[in-house]
C-alpha positions in Angstrom: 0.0 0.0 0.0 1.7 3.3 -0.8 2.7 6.0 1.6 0.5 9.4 1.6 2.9 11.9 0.2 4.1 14.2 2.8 3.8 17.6 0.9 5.5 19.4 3.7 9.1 20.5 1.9 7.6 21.0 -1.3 5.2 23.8 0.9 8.6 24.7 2.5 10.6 25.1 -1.2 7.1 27.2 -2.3 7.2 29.3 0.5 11.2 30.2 0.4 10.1 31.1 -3.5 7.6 33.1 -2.1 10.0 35.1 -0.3 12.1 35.9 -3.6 10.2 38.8 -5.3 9.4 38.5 -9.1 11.7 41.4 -10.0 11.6 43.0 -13.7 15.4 41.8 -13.8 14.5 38.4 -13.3 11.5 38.5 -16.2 13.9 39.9 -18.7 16.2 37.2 -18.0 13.8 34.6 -18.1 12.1 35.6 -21.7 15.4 36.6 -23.3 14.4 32.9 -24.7 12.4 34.6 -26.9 15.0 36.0 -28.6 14.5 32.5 -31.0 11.9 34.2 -32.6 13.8 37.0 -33.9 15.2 34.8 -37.4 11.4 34.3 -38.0 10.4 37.8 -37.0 8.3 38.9 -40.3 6.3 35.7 -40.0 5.6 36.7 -36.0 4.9 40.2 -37.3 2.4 39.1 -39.8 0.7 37.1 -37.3 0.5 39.4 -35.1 -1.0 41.9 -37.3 -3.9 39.3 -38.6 -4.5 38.6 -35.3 -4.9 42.3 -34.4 -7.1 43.0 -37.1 -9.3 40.0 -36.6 -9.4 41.2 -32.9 -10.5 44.5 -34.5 -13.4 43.0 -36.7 -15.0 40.8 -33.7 -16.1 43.8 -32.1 -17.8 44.9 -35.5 -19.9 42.0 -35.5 -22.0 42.8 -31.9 -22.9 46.0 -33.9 -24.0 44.1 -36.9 -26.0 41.9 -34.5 -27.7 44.8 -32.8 -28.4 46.4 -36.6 -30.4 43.7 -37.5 -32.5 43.5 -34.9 -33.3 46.9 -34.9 -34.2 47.0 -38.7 -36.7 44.4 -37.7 -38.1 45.7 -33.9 -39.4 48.8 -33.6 -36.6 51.1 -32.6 -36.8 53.4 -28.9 -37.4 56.6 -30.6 -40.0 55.3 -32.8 -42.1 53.9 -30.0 -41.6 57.5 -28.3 -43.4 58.7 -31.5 -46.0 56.6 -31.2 -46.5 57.0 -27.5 -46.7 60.8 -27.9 -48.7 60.7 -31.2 -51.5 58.5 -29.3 -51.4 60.4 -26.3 -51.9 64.0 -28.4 -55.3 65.3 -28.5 -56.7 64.3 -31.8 -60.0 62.7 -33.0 -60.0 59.1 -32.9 -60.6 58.5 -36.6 -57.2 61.0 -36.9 -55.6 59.0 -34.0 -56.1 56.0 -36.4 -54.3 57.9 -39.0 -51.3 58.5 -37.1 -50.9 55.9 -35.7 -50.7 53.7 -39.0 -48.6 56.1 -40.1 -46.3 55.9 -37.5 -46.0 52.1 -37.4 -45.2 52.7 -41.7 -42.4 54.9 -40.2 -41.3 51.6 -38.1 -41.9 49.2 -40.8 -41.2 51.2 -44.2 -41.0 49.5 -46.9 -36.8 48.6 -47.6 -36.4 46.8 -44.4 -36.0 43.4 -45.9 -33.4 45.1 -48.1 -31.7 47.1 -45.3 -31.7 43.2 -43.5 -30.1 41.2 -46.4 -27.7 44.3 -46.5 -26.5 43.9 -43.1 -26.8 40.1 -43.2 -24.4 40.5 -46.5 -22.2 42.4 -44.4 -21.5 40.3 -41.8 -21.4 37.2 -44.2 -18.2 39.2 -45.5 -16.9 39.7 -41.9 -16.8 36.5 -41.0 -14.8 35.7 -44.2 -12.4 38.2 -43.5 -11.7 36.8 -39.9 -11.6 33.0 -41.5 -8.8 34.3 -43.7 -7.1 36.2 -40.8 -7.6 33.0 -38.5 -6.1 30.8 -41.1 -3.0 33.0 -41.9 -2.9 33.9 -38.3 -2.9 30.1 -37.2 -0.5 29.0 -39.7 1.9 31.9 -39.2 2.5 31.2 -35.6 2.8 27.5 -36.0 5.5 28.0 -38.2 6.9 30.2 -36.6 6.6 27.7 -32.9 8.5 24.5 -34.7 11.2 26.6 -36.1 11.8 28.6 -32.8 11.5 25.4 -30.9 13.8 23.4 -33.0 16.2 26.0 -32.4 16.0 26.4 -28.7 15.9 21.8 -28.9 19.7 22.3 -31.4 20.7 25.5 -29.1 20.1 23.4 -25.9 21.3 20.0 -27.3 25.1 22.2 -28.9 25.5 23.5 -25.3 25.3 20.7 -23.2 27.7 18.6 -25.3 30.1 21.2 -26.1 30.0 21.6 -22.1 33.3 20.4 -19.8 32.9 16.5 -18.0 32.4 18.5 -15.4 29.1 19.5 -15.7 28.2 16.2 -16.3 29.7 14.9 -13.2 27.3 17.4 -11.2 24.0 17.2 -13.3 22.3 14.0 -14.0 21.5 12.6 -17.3 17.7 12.5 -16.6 17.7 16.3 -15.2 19.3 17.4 -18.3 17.0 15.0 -20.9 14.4 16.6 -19.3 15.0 20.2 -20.2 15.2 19.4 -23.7 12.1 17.7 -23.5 9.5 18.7 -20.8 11.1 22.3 -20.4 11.3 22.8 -24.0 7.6 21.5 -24.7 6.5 23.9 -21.9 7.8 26.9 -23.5 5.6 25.6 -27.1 2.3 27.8 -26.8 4.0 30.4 -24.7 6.8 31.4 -27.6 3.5 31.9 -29.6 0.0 30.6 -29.5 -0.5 31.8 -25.8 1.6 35.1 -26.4 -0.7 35.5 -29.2 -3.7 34.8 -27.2 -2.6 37.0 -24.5 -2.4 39.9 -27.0 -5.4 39.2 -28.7 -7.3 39.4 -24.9 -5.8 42.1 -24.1 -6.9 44.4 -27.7 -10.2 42.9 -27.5 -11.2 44.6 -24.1 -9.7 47.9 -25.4 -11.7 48.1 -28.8 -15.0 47.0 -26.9 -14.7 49.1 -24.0 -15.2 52.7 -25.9 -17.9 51.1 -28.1 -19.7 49.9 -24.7 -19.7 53.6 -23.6 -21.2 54.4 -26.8 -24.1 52.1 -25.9 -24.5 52.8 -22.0 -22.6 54.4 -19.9 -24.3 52.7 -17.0 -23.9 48.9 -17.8 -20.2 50.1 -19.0 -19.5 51.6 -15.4 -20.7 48.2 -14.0 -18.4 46.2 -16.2 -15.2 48.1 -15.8 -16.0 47.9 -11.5 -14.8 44.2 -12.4 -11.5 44.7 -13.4 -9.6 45.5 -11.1 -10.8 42.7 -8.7 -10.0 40.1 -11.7 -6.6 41.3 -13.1 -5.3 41.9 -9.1 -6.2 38.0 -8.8 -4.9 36.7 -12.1 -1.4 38.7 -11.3 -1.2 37.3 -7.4 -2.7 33.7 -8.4 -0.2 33.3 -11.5 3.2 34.6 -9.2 2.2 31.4 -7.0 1.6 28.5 -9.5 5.2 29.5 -11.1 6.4 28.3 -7.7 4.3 25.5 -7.6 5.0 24.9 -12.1 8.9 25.1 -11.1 8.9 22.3 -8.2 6.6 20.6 -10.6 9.3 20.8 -12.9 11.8 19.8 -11.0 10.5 16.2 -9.5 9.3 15.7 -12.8 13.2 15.4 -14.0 13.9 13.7 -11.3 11.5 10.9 -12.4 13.0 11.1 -15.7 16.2 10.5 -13.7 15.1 7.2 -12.3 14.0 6.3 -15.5 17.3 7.1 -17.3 19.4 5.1 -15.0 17.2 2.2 -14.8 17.0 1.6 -18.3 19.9 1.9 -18.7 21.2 -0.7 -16.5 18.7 -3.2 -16.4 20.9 -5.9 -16.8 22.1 -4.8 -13.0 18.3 -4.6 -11.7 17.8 -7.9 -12.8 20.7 -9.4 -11.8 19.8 -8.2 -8.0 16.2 -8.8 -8.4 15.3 -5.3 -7.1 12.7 -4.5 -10.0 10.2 -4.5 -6.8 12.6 -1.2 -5.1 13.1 0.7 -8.7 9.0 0.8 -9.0 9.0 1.5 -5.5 11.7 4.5 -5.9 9.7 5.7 -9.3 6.8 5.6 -7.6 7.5 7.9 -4.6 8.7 10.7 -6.9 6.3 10.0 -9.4 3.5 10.5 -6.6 5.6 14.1 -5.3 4.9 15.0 -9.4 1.4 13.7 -8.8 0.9 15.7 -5.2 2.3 19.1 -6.8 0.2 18.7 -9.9 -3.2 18.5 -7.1 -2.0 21.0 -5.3 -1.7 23.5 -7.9 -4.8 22.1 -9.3 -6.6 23.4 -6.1 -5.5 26.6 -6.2 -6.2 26.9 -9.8 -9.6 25.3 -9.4 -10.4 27.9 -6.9 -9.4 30.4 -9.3 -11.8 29.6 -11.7 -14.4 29.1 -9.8 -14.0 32.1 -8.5 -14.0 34.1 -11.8 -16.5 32.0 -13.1 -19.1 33.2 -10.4 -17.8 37.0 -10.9 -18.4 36.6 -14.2 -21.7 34.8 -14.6 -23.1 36.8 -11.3 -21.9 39.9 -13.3 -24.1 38.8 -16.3 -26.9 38.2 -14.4 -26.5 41.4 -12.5 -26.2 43.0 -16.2 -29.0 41.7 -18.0 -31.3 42.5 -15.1 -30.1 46.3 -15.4 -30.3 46.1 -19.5 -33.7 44.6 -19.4 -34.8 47.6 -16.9 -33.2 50.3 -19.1 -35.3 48.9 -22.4 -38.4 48.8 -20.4 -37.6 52.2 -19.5 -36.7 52.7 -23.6 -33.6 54.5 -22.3 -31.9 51.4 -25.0 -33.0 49.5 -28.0 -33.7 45.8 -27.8 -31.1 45.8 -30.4 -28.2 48.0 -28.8 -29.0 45.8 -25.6 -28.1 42.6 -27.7 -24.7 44.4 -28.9 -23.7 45.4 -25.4 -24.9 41.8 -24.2 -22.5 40.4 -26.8 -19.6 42.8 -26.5 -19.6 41.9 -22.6 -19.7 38.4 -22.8 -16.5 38.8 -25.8 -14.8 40.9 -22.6 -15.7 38.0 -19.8 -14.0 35.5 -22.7 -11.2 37.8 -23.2 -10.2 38.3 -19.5 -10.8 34.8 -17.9 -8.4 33.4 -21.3 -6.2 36.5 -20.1 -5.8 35.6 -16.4 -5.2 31.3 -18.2 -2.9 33.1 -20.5 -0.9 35.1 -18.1 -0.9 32.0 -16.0 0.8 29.8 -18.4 3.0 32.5 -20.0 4.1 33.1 -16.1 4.5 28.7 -15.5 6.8 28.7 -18.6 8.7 31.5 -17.1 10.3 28.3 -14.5 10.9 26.6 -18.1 12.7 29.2 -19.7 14.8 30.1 -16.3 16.1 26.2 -16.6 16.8 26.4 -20.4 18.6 29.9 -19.9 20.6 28.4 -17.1 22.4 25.8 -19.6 22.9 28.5 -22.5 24.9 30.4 -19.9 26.8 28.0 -19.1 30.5 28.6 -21.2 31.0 25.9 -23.5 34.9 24.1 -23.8 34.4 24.0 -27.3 32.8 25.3 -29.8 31.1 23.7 -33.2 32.5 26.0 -35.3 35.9 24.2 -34.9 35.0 21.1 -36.5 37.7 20.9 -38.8 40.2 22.3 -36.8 43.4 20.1 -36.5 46.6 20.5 -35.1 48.8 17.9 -36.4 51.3 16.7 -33.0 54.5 14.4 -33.2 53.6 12.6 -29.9 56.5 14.2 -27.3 54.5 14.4 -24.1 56.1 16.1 -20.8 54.3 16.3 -17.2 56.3 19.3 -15.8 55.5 19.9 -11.7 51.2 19.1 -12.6 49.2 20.0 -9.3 45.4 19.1 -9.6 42.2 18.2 -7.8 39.3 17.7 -8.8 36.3 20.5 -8.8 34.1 18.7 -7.2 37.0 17.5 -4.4 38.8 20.8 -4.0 39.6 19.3 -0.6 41.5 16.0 -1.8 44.9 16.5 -4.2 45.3 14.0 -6.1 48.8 15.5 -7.8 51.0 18.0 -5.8 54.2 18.1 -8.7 53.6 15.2 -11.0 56.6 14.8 -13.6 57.6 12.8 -16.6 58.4 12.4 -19.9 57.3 10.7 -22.8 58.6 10.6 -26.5 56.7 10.2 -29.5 56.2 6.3 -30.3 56.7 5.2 -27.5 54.5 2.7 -25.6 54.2 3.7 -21.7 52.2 1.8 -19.0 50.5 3.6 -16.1 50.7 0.6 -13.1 49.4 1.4 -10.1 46.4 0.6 -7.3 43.1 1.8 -7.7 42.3 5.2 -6.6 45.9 6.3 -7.5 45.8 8.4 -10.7 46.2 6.6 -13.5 42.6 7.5 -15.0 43.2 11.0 -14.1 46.4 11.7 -15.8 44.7 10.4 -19.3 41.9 13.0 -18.2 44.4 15.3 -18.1 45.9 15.1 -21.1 42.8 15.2 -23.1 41.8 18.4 -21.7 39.2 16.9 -19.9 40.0 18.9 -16.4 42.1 22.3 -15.7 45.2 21.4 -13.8 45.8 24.0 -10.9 49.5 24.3 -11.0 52.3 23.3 -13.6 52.1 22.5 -17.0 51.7 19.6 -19.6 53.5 20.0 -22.7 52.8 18.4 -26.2 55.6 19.3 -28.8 56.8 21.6 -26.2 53.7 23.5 -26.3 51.4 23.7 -23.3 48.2 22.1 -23.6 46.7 25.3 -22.7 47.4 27.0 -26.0 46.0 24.1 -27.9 42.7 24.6 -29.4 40.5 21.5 -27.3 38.7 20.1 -30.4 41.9 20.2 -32.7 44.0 19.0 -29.6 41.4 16.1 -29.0 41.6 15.4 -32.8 45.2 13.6 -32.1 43.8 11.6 -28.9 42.4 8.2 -29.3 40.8 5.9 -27.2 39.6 2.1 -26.6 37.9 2.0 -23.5 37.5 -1.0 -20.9 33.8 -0.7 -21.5 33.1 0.0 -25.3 30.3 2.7 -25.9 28.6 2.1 -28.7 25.9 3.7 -30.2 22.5 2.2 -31.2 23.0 2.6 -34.8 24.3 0.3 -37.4 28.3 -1.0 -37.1 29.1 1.3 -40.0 28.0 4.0 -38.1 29.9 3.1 -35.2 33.3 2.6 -36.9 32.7 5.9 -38.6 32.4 7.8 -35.2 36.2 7.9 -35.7 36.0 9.8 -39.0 32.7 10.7 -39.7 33.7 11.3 -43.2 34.9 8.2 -44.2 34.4 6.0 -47.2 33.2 2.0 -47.0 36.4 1.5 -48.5 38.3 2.9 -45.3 35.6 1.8 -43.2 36.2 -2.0 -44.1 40.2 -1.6 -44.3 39.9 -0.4 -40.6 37.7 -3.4 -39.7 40.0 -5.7 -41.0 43.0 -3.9 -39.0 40.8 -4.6 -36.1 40.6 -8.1 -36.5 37.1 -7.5 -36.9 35.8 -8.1 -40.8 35.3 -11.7 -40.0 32.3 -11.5 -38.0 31.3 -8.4 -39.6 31.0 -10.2 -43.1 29.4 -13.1 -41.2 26.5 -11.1 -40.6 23.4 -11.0 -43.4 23.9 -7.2 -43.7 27.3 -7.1 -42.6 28.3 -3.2 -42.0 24.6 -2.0 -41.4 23.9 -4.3 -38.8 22.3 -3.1 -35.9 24.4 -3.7 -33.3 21.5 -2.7 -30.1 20.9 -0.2 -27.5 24.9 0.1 -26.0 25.8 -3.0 -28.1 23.9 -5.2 -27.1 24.0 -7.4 -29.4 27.5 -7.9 -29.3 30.1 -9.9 -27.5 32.4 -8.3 -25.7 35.1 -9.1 -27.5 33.5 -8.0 -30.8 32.6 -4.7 -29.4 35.8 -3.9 -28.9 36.8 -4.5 -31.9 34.7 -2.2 -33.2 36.3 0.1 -30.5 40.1 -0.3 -32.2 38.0 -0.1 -35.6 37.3 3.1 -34.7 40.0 4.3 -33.3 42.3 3.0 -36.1 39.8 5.0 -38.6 40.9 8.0 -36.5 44.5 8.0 -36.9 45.5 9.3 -33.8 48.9 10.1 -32.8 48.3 9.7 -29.0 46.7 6.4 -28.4 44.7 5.0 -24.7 44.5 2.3 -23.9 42.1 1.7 -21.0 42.0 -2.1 -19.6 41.1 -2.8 -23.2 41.7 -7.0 -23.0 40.3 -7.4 -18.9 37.3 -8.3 -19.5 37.4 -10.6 -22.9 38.3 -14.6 -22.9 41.3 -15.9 -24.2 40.3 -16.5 -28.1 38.8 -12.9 -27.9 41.5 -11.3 -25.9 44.3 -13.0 -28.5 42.3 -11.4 -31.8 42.0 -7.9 -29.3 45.6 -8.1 -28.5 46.8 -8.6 -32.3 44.8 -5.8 -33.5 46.0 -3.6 -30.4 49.6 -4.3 -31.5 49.0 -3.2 -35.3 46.8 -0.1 -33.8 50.3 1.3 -31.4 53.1 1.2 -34.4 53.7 4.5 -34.8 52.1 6.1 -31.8 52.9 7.6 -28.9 50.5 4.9 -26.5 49.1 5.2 -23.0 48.5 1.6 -21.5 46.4 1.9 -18.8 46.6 -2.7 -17.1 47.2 -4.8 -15.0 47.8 -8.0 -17.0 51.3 -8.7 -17.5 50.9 -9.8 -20.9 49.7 -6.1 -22.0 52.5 -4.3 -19.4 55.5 -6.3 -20.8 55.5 -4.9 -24.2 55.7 -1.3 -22.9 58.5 0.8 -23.7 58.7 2.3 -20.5 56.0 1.3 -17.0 55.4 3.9 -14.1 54.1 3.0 -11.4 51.8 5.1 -9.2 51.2 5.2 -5.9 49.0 7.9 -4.3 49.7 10.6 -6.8 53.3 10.3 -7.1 55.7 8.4 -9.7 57.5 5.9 -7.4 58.8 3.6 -9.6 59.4 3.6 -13.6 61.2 1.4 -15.9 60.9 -1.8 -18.3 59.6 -4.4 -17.3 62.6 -6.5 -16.2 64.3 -3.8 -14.2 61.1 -3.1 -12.3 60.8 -6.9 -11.5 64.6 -6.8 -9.8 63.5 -4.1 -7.7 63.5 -5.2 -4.0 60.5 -5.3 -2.3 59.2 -2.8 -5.0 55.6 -2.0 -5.3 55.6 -2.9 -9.1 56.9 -6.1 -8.3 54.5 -6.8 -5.6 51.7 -6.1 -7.9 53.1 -8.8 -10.0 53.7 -11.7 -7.6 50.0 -11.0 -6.4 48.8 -11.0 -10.5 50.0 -14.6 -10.4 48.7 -15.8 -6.8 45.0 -15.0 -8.2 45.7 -16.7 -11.5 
């Protein structure tokens, strides 16, 4: 049985928000997001002005309304006529007279006429606003994909032009969830509702001067409304974009849960726990659930509330109206138009207060999105074809570093060595000592604090990051591969590449074999992560790749732990093929991989304390590298 939701912190986050005033500084920032619009500004513009002048027409069609009727109901003044004419002191048989007279006055003749005039005229109205509508309609659909697919690119560019950093502090659910929820909330705002929100607010501005026209009374009692509903919309709307933001929040949290589940269900099902996942989705997904009621309250109170004002201001109106005709201070038919110009007002300012309610929700949506667009990218697009070609020399010179997130915790106070270009170097050490971290390093993945590491006697830091990068290969312990087909995979190395150099680069990789094996050989589908792939052809695919790359700095990353023997022998052969020529990090513990190394250090909490071949290493007395050895061979 679940738990009932305890909503007190979210009431706690709502009321710290409360605390924060909505400050024009803060707005601005927030729709800056609307600068997207600005490449498809003449198609806005356009819309805006249909709109406008549709706006502009609806308030002519009341009048029509009211015309009609009066060219078929006798009109105040003629009834006045009447009345006096009857009343006058006159013979009966004149009386008559007038009287018929009178009523040919009200009647004459061309009033069918006059009617299928004005019945022709508003015919043409209503066409004009069809047209408007359609152009209007279209206009600011086109101009909501485009702007949306923009902010979706602009959103998508930034995030993964962003340092590992980021990453490391935001979670891949949070992030997929403000390109999709966030983005998807700012849809109707970027146009429809702004559009909306514009056309309620000209509507009540044309209508009210023609309302005074009509009666100044039933206009004074109209306009005593406004202030009481526009004080409410503003105060109500400030509060749900408290409640719209938490909302937003848990909701990406949920995604979260989802996103790491997912993608490791083989671990959920290996430890049985799909019982705790639901469990954990299921508490968040009800905080989602208990913010979304909660709001709901409020805004059903709203409503409520403006739906009584509204309708109890009707009623209160169309008891006045009716007195005023039966007093012929108005015209049945000028009644009607005022009748019909109030109840366009009512529609205009309850879709104003839901308009200004959702514009002020997607406010929290934008703030997210303009959050990650400030953020400073580490590279930008527009270097794409930057490249830098290096020789492979490679010095550490006196690196200090932590990490961002560990400020606290060094992990190198002076790290030196050399490396020279070709040469095949093993990083040896325990876990936890900085091996991983100095191939972070030199792929510009993390800004070292103090020293310097030099490529070609040039410090990293003058290297552009994308041509620097372009020079870097890796084969990873775990392969990442994409959910595309295997050409697509080995192309990730060189996106430009040919079959030809595609296939050359498999065979290099000891991988055409199984790939020709296959019914559709190089656009197989190789699954979600590769999942429909051993482990040992995946990495093939890996050293495909990176042979397709060409890199003059080459990782490798525990590339063979993980593969059998026949696997880790076809790995190993195309591993050896893949280092001639380049300058190679070997990041292993199996001996079979650390022998062949030009040159072995061996870490030990930061620091360099032993370096060498193999066999010299192995002659050291009582030396850590040798330890590491003997106790290789104990668990084998």
């Amino acid at each position: 049985m679940r738990t009932k939701t305890n909503l007190a912190p979210i009431m706690a986050d709502i009321e710290v928000e409360k605390k924060k005033p909505l400050s024009p500084n803060s707005i601005f920032h927030s729709l800056r997001i609307y600068r997207f619009i600005l490449p498809y500004k003449w198609h806005f513009i356009v819309g805006m002005i249909c709109l406008v002048i549709s706006s502009g027409v609806v308030a002519v069609i009341p009048g029509g309304f009211g015309d009609l009727v009066n060219a078929a109901v006798p009109s105040k003044a003629a009834i006045d006529n009447i009345t006096k004419e009857i009343r006058s002191d006159h013979p009966a048989a004149d009386k008559l007279t007038t009287i018929t007279r009178q009523i040919d006055k009200i009647n004459p003749p061309d009033n069918p006429e006059k009617l299928k005039h004005i019945g022709l005229l508003l015919g043409l109205v209503l066409l004009v606003m069809a047209v408007l509508s359609f152009f209007r309609i279209y206009l600011f659909e086109y101009v909501g994909q485009k702007s949306m697919a923009a902010i979706r690119i602009a959103l998508y560019e930034r995030i993964i032009t962003l340092p590992i950093q980021f990453f490391e502090e935001n979670r891949v659910g949070n992030l997929t969830s403000r390109i999709s929820a966030d983005v998807s909330q700012l849809q109707d705002a970027l146009t429809n509702q702004l559009a909306f929100f514009v056309r309620q607010l000209v509507l009540p501005i044309v209508c009210v001067p023609i309302l005074l026209t009509v009666s100044v009374k039933l206009t004074l009692i109209i306009l005593a409304l406004l202030p009481i509903l526009i004080l409410s919309a503003v105060i109500f709307g400030r509060y749900i974009r408290k409640i719209s933001r938490r909302a937003q929040d848990k909701l990406a949290e949920s995604m979260t849960i989802v996103e790491e589940t997912f993608h490791s269900t083989d671990i959920v099902k290996a430890y049985t726990n799909e019982a705790y996942e639901t469990r954990r989705y299921s508490i968040i997904n009800d905080s989602v659930a208990a913010i979304g009621m909660f709001a709901a309250k409020y805004r059903a109170a709203f409503v409520s509330f403006i739906i009584f004002s509204m309708f109890g201001a009707v009623v209160f109106i169309v008891y006045v109206g009716l007195n005023e005709v039966a007093l012929h201070h108005i015209d049945i038919g000028h009644l009607i138009e005022f009748f019909l110009l109030t109840i366009f007002i009512g529609s205009s300012l309850a879709g104003l207060s839901e308009s200004y309610t959702v514009i002020q929700k997607t406010i929290g949506a934008s703030e997210r999105i303009n959050e990650i667009l400030d953020e400073i990218s580490e590279v930008s697009i527009a270097d794409e074809a930057l490249h830098t070609p290096v020789t492979g020399n490679i010095v550490f010179d006196q690196v200090a570093f932590s990490y961002p997130t560990r400020n606290d915790i060094t992990i190198f106070s002076g790290l030196s060595f050399a490396v020279n270009s070709g040469e095949k170097v093993a990083l040896v050490g325990p876990s936890g000592s900085g091996k991983s971290t100095i191939i972070k390093l030199l792929s510009g993945f993390y800004p070292f604090q103090n020293g310097d590491i030099l490529i070609d006697g040039k410090s990293i830091k003058t290297y552009n990051l994308t041509a620097l990068r372009k020079n870097i290969g890796m084969v990873p312990q775990e392969v990442i591969l994409f959910g595309g087909s295997i050409r697509e995979n080995i192309a990730y190395g060189k996106t430009t590449a040919t079959d030809a150099e595609i296939i050359e680069a498999a065979k290099k990789a000891n991988a055409w074999d199984f790939i020709d094996s296959f019914p559709e050989k190089l656009d197989t589908m190789v699954g979600e992560r590769g999942l429909k792939l051993s482990g040992g052809q995946k990495q093939r695919v890996a050293i495909a790749r990176a042979i397709l790359r060409d890199p003059k700095i080459l990782i490798l990353d525990e590339a063979t732990s993980a593969l059998d023997s026949e696997s880790e022998k076809l790995v190993k052969d195309a591993l050896d093929k893949l280092m001639q020529g380049r300058t190679t990090f070997i990041i292993a513990h199996r001996l079979s991989t650390i022998r062949q190394a030009d040159k072995i250090l061996v870490i030990n909490k930061g620091k360099i304390v032993e370096q060498g071949d193999h066999e010299s290493l192995l002659n050291v007395h009582n030396g850590l590298y040798a330890n590491l050895i003997k106790l290789q061979y104990e668990i084998e």
